[in-house]
C-alpha positions as CSV (number, residue, x, y, z in Angstrom):
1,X,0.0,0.0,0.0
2,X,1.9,3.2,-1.0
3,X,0.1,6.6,0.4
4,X,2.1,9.7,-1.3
5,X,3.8,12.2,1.4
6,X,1.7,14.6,-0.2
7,X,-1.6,12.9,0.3
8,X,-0.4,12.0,4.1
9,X,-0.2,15.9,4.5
10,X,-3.2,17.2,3.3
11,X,-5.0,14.6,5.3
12,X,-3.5,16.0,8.1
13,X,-4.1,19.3,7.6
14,X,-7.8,18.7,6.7
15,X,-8.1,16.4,10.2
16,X,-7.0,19.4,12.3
17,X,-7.1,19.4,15.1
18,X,-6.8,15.2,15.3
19,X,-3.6,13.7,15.4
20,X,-2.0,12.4,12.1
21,X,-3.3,8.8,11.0
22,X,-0.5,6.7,9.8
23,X,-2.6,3.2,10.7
24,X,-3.9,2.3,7.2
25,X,-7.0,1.1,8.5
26,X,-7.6,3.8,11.4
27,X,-11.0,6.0,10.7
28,X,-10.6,9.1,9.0
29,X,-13.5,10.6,10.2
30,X,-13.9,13.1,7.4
31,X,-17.0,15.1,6.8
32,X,-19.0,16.1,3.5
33,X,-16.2,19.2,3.0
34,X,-13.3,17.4,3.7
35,X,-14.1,14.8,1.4
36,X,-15.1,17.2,-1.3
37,X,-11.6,18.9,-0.7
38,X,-9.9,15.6,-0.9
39,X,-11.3,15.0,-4.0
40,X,-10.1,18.6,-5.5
41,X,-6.9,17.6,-3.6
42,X,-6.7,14.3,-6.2
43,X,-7.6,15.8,-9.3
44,X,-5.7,19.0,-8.3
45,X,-2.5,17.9,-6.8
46,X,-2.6,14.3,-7.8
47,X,-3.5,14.5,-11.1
48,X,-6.0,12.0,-10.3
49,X,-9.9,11.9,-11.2
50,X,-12.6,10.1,-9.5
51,X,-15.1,8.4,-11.6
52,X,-19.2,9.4,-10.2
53,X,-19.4,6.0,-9.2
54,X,-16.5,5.5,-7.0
55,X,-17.8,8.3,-5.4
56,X,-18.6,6.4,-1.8
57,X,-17.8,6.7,1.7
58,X,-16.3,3.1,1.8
59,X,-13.6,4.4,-0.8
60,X,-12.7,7.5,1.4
61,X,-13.0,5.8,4.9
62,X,-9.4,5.2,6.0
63,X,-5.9,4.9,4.2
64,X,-6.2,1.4,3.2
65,X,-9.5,1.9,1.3
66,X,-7.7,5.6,-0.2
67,X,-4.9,3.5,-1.2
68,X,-7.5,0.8,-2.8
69,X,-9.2,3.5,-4.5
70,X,-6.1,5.1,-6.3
71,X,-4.9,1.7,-7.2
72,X,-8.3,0.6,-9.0
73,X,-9.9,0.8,-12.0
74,X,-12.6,3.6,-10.9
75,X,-10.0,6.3,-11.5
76,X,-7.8,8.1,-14.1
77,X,-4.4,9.7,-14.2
78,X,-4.0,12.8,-15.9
């Protein structure tokens, strides 16, 4: 499972004032805004864009299912 530093950061940032998450399969706990920034974050930073139908909660509920997501066929690289 490989999470780019630069993901790892903004998740931080957006989980203020929580602690970092570095446990793959620890809770996120994002809301509705944060996920909408993460997904600006992917297509924005990452060069990555979400397809409408991978647009769940499972997919954005912790590292390993991030990871899963980015890995799968639901998304594109710019």
């Amino acid at each position: 499972m490989e999470i780019p530093d630069k993901l790892l950061e903004f998740l931080d940032d957006v989980r203020q004032p929580a602690p970092p998450v570095r446990d793959p399969d620890e809770d996120l706990h994002l809301d509705s805004l944060s996920m909408l920034r993460l997904i600006a974050f992917f297509e924005s930073d990452l060069g990555v864009t979400v397809e409408d139908d991978q647009l769940v909660v499972d997919n954005f509920v912790n590292l390993r299912a991030i990871s899963r997501l980015l890995e799968g066929e639901g998304v594109r690289m710019a």
